[in-house]
PyMOL Python script that loads the backbone (N, CA, C, O; Angstrom):
from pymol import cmd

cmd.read_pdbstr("""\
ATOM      1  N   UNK A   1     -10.651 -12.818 -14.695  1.00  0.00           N
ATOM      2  CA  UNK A   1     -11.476 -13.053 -13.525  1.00  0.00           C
ATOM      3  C   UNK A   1     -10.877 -12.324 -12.325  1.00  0.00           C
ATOM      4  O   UNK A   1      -9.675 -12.566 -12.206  1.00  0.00           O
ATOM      5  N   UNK A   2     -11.401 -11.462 -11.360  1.00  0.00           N
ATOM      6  CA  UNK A   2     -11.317 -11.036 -10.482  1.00  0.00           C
ATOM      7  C   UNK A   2     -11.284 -11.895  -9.048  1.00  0.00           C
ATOM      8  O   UNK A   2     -12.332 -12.488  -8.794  1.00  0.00           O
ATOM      9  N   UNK A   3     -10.288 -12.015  -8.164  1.00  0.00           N
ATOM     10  CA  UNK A   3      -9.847 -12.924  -7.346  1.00  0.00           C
ATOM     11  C   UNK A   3     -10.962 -12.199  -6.334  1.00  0.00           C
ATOM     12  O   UNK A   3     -11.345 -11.033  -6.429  1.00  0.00           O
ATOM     13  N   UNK A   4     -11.412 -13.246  -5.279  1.00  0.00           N
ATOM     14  CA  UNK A   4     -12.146 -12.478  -4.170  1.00  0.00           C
ATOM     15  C   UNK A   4     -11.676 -13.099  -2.754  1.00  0.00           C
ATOM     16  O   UNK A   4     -12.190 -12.836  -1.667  1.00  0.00           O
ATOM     17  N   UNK A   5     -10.342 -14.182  -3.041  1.00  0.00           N
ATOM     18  CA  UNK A   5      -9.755 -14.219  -1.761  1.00  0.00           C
ATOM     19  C   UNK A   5      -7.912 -14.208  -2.217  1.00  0.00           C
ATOM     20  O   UNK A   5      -7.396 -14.030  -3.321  1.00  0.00           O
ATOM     21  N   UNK A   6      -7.436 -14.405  -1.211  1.00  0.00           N
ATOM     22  CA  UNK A   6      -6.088 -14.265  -1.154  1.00  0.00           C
ATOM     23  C   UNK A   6      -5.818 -15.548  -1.130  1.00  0.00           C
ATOM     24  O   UNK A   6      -6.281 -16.406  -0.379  1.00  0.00           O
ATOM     25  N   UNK A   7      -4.672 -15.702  -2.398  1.00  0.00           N
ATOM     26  CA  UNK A   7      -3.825 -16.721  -2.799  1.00  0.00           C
ATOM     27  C   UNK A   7      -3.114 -17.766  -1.421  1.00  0.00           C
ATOM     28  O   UNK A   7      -3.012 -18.972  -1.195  1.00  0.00           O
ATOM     29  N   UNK A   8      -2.751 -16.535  -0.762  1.00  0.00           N
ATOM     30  CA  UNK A   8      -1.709 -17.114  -0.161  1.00  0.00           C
ATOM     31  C   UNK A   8      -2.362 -17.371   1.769  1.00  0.00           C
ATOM     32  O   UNK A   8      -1.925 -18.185   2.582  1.00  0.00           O
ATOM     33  N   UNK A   9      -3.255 -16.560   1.924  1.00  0.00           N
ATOM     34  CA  UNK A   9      -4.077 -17.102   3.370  1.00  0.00           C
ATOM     35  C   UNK A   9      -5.494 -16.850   2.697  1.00  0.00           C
ATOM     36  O   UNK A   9      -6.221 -16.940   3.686  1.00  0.00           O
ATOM     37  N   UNK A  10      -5.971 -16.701   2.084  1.00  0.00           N
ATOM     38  CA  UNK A  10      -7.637 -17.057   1.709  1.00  0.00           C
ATOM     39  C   UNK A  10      -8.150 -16.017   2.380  1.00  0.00           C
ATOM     40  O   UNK A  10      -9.358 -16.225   2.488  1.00  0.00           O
ATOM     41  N   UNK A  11      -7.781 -14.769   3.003  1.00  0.00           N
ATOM     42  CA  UNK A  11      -8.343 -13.779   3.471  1.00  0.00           C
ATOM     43  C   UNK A  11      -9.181 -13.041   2.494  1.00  0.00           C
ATOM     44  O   UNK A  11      -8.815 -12.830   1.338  1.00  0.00           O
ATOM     45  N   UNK A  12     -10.594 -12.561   3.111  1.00  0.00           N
ATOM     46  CA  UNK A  12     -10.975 -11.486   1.689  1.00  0.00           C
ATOM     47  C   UNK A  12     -10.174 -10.217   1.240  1.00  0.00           C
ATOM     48  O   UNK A  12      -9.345  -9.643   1.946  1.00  0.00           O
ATOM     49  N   UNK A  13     -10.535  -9.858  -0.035  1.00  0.00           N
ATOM     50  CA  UNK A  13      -9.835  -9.174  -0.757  1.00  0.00           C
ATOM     51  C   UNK A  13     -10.768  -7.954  -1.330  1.00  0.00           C
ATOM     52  O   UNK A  13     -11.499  -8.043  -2.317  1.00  0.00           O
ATOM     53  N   UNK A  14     -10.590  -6.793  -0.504  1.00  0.00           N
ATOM     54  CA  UNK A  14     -11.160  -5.792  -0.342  1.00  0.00           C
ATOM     55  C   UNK A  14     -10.571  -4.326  -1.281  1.00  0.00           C
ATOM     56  O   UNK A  14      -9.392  -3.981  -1.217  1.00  0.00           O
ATOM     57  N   UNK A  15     -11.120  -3.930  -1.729  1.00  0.00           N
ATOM     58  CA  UNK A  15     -10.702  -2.730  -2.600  1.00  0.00           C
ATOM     59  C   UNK A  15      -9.863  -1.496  -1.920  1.00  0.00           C
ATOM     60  O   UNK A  15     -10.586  -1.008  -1.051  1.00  0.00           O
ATOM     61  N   UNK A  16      -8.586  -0.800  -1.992  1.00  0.00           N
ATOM     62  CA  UNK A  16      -8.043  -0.230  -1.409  1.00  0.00           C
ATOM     63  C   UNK A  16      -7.110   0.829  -2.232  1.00  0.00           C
ATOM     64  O   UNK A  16      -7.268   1.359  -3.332  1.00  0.00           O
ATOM     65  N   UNK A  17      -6.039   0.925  -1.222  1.00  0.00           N
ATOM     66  CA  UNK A  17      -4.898   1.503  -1.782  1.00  0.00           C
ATOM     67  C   UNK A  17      -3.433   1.108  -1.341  1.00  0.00           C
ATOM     68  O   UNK A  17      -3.418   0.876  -0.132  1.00  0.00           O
ATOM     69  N   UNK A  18      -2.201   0.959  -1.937  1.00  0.00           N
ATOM     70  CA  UNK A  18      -1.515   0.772  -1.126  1.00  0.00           C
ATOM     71  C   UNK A  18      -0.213   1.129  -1.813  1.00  0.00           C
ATOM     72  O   UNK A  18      -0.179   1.839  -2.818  1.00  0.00           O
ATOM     73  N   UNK A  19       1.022   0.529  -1.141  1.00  0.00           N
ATOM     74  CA  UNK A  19       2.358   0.833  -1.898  1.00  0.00           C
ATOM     75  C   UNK A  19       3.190   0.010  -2.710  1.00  0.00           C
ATOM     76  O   UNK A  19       3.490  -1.108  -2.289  1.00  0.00           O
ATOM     77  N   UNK A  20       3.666   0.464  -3.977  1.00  0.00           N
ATOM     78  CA  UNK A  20       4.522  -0.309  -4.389  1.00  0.00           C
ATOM     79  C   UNK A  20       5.513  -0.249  -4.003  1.00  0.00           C
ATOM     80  O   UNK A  20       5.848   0.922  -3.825  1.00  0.00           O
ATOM     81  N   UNK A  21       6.364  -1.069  -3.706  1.00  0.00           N
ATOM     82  CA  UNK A  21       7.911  -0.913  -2.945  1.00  0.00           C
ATOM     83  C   UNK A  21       8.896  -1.847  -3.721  1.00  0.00           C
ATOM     84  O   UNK A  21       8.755  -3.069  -3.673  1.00  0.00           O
ATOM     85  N   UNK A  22       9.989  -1.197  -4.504  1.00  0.00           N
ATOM     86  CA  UNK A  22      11.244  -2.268  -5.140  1.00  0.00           C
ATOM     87  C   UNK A  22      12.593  -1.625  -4.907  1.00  0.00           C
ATOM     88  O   UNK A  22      12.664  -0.409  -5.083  1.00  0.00           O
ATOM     89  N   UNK A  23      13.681  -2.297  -4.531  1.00  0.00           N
ATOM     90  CA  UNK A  23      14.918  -2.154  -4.453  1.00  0.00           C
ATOM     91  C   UNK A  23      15.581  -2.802  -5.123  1.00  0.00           C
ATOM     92  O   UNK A  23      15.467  -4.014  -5.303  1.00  0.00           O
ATOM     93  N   UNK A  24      16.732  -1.743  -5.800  1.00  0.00           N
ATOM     94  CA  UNK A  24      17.359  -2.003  -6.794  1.00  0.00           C
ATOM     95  C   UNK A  24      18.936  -1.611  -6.145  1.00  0.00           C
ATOM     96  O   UNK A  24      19.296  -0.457  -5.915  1.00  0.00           O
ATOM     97  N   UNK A  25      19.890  -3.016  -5.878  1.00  0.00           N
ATOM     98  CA  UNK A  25      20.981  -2.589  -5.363  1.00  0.00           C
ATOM     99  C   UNK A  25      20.525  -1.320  -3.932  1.00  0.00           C
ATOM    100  O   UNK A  25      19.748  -1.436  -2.984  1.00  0.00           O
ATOM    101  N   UNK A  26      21.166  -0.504  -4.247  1.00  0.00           N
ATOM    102  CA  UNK A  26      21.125   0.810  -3.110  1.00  0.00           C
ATOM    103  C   UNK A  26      20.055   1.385  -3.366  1.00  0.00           C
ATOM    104  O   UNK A  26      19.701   2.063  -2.401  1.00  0.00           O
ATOM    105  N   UNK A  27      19.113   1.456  -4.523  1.00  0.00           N
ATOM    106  CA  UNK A  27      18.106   2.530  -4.497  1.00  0.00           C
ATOM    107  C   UNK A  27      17.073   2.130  -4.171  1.00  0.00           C
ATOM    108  O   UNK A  27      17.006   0.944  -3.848  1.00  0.00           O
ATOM    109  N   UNK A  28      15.799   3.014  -4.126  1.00  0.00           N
ATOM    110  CA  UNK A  28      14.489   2.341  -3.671  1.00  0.00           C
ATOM    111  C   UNK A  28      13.580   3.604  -4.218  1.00  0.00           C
ATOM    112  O   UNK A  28      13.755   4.822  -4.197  1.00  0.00           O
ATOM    113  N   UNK A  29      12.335   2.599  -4.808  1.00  0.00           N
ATOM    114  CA  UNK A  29      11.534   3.554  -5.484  1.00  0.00           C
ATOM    115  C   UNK A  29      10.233   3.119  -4.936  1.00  0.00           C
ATOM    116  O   UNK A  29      10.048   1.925  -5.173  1.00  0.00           O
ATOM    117  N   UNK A  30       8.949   3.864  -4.070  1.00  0.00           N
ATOM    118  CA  UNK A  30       8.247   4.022  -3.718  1.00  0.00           C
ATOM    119  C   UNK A  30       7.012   4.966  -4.589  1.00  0.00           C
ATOM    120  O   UNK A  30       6.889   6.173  -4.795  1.00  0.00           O
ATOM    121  N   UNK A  31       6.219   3.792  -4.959  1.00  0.00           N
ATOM    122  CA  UNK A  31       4.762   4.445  -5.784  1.00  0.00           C
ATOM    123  C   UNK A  31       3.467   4.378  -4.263  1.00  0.00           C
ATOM    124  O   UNK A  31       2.993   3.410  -3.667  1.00  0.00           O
ATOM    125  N   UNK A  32       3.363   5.137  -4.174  1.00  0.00           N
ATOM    126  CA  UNK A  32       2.399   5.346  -3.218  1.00  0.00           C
ATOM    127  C   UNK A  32       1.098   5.794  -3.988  1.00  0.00           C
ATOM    128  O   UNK A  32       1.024   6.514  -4.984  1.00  0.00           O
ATOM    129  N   UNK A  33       0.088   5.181  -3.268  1.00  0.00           N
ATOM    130  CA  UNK A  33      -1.658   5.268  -3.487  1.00  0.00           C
ATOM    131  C   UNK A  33      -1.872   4.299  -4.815  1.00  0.00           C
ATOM    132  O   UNK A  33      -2.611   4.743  -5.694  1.00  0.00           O
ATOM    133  N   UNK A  34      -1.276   3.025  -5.000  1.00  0.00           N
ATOM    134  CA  UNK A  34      -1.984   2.577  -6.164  1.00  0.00           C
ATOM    135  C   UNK A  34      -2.868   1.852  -5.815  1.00  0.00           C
ATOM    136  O   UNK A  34      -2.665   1.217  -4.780  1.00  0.00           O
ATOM    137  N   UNK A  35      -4.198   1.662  -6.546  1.00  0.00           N
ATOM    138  CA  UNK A  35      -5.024   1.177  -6.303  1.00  0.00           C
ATOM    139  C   UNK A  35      -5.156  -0.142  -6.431  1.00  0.00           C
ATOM    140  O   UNK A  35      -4.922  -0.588  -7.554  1.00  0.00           O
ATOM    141  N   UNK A  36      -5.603  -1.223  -5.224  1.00  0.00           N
ATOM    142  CA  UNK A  36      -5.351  -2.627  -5.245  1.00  0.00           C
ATOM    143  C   UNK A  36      -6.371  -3.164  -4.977  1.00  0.00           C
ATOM    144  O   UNK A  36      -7.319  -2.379  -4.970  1.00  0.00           O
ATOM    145  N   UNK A  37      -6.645  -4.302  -4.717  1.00  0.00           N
ATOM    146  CA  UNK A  37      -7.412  -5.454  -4.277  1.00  0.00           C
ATOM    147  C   UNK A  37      -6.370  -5.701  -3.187  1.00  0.00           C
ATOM    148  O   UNK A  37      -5.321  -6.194  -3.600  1.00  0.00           O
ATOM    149  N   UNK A  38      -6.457  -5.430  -1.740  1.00  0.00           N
ATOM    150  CA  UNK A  38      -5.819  -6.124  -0.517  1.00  0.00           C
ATOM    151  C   UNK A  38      -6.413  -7.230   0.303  1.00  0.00           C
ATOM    152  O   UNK A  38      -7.598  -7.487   0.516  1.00  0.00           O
ATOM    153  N   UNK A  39      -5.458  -7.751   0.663  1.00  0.00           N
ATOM    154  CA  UNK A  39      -5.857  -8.782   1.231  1.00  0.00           C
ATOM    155  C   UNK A  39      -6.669  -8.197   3.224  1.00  0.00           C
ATOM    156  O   UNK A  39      -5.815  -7.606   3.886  1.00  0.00           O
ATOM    157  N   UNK A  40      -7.561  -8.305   3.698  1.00  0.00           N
ATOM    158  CA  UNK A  40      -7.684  -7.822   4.749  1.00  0.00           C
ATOM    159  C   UNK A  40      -6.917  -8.787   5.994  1.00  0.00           C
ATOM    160  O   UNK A  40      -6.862  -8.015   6.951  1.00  0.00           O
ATOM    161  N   UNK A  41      -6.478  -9.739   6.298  1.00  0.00           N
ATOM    162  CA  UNK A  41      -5.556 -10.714   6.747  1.00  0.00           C
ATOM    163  C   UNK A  41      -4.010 -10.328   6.654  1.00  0.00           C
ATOM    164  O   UNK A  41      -3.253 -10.123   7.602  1.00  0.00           O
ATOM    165  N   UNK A  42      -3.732 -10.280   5.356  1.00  0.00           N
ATOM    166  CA  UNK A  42      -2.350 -10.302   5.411  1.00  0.00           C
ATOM    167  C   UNK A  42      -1.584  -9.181   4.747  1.00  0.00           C
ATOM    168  O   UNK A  42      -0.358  -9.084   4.811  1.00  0.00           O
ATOM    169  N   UNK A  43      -2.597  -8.107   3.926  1.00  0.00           N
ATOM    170  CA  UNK A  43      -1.971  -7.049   3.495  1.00  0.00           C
ATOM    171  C   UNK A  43      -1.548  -7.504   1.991  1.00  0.00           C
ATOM    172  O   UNK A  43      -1.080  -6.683   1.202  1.00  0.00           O
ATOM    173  N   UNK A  44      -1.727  -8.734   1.684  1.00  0.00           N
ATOM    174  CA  UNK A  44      -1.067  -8.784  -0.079  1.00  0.00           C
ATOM    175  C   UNK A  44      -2.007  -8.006  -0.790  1.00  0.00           C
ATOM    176  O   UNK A  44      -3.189  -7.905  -0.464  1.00  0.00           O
ATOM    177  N   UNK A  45      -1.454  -7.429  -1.814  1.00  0.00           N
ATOM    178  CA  UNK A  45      -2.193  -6.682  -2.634  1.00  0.00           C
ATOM    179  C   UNK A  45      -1.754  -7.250  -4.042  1.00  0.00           C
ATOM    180  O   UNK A  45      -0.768  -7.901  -4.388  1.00  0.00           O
ATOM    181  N   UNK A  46      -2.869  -6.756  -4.736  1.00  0.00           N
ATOM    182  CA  UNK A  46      -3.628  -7.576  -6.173  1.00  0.00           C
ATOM    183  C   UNK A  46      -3.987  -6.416  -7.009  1.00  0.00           C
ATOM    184  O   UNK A  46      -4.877  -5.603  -6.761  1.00  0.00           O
ATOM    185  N   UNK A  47      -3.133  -6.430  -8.113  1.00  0.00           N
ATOM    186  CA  UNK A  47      -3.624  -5.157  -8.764  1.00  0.00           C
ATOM    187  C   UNK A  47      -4.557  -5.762 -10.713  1.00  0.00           C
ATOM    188  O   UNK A  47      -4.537  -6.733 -11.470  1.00  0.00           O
ATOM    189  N   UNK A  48      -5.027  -4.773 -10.646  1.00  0.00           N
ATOM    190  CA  UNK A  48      -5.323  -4.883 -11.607  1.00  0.00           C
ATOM    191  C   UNK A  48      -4.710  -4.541 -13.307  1.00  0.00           C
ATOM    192  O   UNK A  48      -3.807  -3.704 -13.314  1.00  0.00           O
ATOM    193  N   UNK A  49      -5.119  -5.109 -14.725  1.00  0.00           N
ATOM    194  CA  UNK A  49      -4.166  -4.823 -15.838  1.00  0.00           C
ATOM    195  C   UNK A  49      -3.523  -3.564 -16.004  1.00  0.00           C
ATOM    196  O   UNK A  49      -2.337  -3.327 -16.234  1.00  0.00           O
ATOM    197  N   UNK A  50      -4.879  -2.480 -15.789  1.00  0.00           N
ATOM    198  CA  UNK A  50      -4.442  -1.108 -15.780  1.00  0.00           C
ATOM    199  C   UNK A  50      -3.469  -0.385 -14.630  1.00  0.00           C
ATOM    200  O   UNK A  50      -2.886   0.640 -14.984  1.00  0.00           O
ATOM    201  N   UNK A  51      -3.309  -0.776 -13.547  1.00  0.00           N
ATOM    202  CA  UNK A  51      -2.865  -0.343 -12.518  1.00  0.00           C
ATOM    203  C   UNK A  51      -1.309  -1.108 -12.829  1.00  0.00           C
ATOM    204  O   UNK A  51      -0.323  -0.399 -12.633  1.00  0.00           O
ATOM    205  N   UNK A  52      -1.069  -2.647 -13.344  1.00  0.00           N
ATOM    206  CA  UNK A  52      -0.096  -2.890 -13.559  1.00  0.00           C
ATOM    207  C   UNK A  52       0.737  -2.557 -14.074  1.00  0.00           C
ATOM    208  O   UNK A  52       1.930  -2.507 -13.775  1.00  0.00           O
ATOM    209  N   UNK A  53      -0.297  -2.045 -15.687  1.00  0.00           N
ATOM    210  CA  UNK A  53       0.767  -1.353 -16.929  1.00  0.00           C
ATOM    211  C   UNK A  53       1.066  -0.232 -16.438  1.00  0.00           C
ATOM    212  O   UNK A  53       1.947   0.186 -17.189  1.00  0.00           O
ATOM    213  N   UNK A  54       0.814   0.834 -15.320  1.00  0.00           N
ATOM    214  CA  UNK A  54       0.923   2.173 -15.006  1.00  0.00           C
ATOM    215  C   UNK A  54       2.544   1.336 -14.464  1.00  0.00           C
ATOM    216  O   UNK A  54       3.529   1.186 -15.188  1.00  0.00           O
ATOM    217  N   UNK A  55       2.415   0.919 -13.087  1.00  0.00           N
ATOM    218  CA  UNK A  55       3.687   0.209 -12.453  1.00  0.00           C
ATOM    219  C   UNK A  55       4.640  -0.399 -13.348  1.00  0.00           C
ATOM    220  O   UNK A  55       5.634  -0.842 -12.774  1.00  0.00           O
ATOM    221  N   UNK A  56       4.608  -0.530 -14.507  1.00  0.00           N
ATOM    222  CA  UNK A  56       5.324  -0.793 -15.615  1.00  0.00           C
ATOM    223  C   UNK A  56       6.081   0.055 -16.388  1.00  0.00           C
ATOM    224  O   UNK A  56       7.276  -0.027 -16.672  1.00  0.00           O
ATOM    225  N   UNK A  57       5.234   0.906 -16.710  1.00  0.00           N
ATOM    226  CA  UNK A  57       5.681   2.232 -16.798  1.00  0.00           C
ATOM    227  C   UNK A  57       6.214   3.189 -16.183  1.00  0.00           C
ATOM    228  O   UNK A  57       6.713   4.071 -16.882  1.00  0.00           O
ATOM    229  N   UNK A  58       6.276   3.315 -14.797  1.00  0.00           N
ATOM    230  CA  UNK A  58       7.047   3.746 -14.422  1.00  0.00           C
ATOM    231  C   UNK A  58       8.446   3.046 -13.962  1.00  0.00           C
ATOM    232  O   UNK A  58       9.484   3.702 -13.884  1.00  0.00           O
ATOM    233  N   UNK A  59       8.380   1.659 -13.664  1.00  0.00           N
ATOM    234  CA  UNK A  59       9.543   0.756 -13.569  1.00  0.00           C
ATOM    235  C   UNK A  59      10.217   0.877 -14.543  1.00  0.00           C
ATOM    236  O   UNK A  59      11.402   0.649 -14.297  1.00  0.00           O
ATOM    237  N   UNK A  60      10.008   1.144 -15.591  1.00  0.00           N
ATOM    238  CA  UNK A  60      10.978   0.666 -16.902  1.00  0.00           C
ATOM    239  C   UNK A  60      11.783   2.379 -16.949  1.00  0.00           C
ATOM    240  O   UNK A  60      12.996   2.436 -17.148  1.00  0.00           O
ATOM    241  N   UNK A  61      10.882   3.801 -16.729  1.00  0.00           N
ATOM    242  CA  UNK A  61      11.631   5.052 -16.283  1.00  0.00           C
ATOM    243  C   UNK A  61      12.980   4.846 -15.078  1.00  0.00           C
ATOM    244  O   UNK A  61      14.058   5.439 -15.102  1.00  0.00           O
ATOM    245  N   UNK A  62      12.644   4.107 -14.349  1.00  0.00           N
ATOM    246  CA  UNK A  62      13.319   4.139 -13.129  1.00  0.00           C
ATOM    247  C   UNK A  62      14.164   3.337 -13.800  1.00  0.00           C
ATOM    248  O   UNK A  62      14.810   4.091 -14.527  1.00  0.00           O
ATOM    249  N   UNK A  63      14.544   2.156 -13.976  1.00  0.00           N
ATOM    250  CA  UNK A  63      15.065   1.488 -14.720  1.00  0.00           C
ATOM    251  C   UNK A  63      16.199   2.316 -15.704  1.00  0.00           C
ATOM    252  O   UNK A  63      17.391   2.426 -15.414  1.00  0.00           O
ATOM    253  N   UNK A  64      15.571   2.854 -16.897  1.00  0.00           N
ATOM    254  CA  UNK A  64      15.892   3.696 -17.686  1.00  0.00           C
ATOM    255  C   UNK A  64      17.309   4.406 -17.153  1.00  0.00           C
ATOM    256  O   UNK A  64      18.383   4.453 -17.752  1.00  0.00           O
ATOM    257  N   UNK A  65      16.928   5.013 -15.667  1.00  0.00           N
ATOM    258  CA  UNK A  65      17.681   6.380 -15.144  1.00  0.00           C
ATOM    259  C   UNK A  65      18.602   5.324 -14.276  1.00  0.00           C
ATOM    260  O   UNK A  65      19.820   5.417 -14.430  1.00  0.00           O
ATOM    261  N   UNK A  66      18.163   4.468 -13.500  1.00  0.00           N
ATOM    262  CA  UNK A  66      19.485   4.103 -12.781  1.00  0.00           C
ATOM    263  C   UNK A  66      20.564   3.667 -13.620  1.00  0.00           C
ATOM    264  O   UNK A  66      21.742   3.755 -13.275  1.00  0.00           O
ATOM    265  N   UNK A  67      20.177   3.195 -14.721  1.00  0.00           N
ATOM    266  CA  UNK A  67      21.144   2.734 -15.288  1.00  0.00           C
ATOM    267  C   UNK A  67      22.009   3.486 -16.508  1.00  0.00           C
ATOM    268  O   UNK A  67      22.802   3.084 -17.359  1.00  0.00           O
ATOM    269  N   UNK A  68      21.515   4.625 -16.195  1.00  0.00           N
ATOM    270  CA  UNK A  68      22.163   5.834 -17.248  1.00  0.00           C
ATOM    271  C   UNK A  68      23.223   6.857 -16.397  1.00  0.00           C
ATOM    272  O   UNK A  68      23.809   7.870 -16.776  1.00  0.00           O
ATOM    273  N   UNK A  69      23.217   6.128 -15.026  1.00  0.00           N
ATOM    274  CA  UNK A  69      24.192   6.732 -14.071  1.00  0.00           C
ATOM    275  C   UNK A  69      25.741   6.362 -14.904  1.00  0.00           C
ATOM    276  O   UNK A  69      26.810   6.715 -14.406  1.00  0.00           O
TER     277      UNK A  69
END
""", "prot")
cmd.dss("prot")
cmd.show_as("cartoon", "prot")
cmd.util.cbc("prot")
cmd.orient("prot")
């Protein structure tokens, strides 16, 4: 089921784009333009299965490499 407000302030939840952002110790890996469900209120974003498994896939690369330092 597709959410049409926000969990966390009930704002609507409008089709967009936005950033993934995670820090790991010192590093930081930035996915820019994934496509979300945002919140127009508060900015949370809501992704969908396909958009997740992409962010998965590349987490587990990043993953992969920091830790092959």
């Amino acid at each position: 089921m597709i959410p049409d407000k926000c969990s966390f302030c009930k704002g609507k939840l409008v089709k967009g784009k936005t950033e993934f952002v995670v820090k790991a110790n010192d590093e930081m890996l930035v996915i820019k333009d994934v496509s979300a469900l945002v919140c127009s209120e508060c900015g949370e974003a809501y992704y969908s299965p396909d958009e997740s498994g992409k962010i998965d896939k590349i987490m587990k690369k990043f993953h992969k490499s920091y830790c092959s330092r």
